[in-house]
C-alpha positions in Angstrom: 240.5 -5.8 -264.1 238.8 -4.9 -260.9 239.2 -1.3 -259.3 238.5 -0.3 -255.5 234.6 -0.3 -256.2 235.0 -4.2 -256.9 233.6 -3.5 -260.1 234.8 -5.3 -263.5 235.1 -4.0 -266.9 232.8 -7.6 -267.8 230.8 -6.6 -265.2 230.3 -3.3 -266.7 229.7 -4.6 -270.3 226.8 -7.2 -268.9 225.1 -3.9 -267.7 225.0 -1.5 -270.5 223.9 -4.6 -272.6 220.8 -5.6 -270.2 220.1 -2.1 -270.6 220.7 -2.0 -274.6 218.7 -5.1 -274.7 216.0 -3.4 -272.6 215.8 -0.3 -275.1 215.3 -1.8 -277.6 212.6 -3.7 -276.3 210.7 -0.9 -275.1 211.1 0.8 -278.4 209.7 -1.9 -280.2 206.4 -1.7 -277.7 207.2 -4.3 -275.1 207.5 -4.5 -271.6 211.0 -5.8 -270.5 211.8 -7.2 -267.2 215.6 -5.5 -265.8 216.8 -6.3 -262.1 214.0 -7.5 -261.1 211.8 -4.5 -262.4 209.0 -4.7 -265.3 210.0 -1.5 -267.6 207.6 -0.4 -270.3 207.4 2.1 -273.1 207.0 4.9 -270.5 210.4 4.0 -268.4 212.7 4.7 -271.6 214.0 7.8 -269.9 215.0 5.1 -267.2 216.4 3.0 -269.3 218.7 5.5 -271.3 219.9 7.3 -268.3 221.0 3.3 -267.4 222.6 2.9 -271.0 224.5 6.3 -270.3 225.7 5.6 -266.7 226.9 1.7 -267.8 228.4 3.4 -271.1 230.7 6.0 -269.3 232.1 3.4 -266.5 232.9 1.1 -269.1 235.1 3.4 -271.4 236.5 4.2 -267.8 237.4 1.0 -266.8 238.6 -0.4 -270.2 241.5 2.4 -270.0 243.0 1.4 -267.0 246.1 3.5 -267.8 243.3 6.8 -266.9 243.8 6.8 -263.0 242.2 9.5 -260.8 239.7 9.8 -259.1 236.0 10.3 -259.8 233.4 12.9 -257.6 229.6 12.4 -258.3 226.7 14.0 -256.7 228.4 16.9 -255.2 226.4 19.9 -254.1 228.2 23.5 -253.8 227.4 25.1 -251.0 226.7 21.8 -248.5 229.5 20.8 -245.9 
């Protein structure tokens, strides 16, 4: 099931497990290679934020019945 974003509830799942797979990697001491990028021990802050962000749109998008919409990043004050 694809939304407006073009984004899949597989695609989603493929994410948050690179990222799984990449913590656990870095826990256990190594470096891990994610997008492109070379992650070590010191980029598991990185790496969890990642797991957090993929974890959230995929419990959004496998509940396709919970329309609405979404607002990130938004700053009070700014117009």
């Amino acid at each position: 099931m694809s939304n407006i974003t073009g984004i899949t509830l597989e695609m989603c799942q493929a994410k948050l497990k690179m990222y799984l797979d990449a913590e656990e990697k870095v826990l256990l001491g190594q470096a891990y290679n994610i997008d492109g990028k070379e992650v070590t021990r010191a980029d598991i802050g990185m790496i969890q934020k990642g797991i957090e962000i993929w974890s959230n749109r995929c419990r959004k998008y496998a509940n396709p019945e919970d329309v609405g919409m979404t607002i990130e990043n938004v700053r009070p004050g700014r117009h």
